[in-house]
C-alpha positions as CSV (number, residue, x, y, z in Angstrom):
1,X,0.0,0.0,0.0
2,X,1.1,3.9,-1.0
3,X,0.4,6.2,1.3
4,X,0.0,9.8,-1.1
5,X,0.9,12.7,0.8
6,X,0.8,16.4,-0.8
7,X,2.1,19.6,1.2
8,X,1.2,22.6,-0.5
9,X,1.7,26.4,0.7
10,X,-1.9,27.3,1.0
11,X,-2.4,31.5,0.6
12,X,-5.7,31.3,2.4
13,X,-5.4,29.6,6.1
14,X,-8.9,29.0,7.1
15,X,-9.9,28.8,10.6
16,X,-9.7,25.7,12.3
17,X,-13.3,24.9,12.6
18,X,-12.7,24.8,8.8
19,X,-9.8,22.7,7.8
20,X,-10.5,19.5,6.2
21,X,-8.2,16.5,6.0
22,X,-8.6,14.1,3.3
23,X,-6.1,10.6,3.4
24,X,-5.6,9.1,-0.4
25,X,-4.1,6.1,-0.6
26,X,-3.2,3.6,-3.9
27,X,-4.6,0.0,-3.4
28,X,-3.5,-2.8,-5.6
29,X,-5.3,-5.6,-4.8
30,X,-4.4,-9.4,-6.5
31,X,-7.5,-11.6,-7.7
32,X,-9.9,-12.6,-5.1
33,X,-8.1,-10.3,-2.2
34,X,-10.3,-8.1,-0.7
35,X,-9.9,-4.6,0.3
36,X,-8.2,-4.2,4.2
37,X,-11.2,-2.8,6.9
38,X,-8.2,-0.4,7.9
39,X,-7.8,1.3,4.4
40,X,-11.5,2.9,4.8
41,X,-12.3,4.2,8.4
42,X,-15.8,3.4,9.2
43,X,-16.4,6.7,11.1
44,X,-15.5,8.5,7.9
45,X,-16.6,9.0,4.0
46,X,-15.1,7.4,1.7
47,X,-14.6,7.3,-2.2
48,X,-13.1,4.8,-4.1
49,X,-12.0,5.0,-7.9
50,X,-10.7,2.1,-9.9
51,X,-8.0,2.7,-11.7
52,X,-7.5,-0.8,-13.3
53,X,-9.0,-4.5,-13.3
54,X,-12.5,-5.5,-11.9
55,X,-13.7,-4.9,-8.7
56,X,-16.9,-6.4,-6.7
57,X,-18.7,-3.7,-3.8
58,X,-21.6,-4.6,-1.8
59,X,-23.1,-1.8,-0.1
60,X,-25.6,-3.0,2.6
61,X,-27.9,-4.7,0.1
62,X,-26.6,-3.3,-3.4
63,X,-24.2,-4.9,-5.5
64,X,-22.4,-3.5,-8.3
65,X,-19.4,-3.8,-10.5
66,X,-17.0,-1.5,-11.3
67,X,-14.4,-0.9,-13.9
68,X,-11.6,0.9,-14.3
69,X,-12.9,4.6,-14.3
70,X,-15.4,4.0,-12.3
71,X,-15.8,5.3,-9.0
72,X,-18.5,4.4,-5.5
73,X,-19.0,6.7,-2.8
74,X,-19.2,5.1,0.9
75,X,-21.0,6.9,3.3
76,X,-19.7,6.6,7.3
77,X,-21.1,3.4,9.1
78,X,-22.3,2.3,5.7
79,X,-21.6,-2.1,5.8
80,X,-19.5,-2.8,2.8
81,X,-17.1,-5.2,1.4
82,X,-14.9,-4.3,-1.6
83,X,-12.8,-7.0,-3.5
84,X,-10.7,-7.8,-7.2
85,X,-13.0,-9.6,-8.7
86,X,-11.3,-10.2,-11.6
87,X,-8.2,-12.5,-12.9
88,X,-5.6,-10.0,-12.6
89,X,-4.7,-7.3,-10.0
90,X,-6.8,-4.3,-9.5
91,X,-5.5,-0.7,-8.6
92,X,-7.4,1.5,-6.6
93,X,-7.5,4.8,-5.2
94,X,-9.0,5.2,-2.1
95,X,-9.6,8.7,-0.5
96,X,-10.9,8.9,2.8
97,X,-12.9,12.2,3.9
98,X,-13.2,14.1,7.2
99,X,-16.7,15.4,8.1
């Protein structure tokens, strides 16, 4: 796992109250492995974007496939499990949101 980290100069500093952090992290995943509870933090939104292979997400009671392109948003507490469901390994971005 790659852990992405980007320091900018910013020219506006907001208040506290008002900073953001956002944590985006490159997944490759090999066929059948599924995606690690401690890459998404349940307490937090999440997004995931596929940057290559096939991958399986079931959200509570919806299924759905995604390609690469494709991106799912997970809402905190939301039950999910995210896997490669295809025959080579999948890349993924995940980017996990503060409230």
């Amino acid at each position: 796992m790659i852990e992405v980290t980007h320091i900018a100069e910013p020219s506006f500093v907001p208040p506290a109250w008002q900073v953001a952090e956002s944590t985006v992290t490159l997944v490759e995943l090999a066929p059948d492995e599924r995606l690690d509870a401690g890459a998404l933090d349940a307490r937090r939104d999440a997004v995931v974007h596929v940057i290559d292979g096939v991958v399986y997400a079931m959200i509570e009671d919806d299924d759905q496939v995604l390609t690469a392109g494709d991106e799912i948003v997970l809402q905190a507490g939301v039950s999910h499990r995210i896997w490669n469901a295809g025959d080579e390994a999948a890349r993924l971005i995940t980017e996990r949101r503060a409230r």
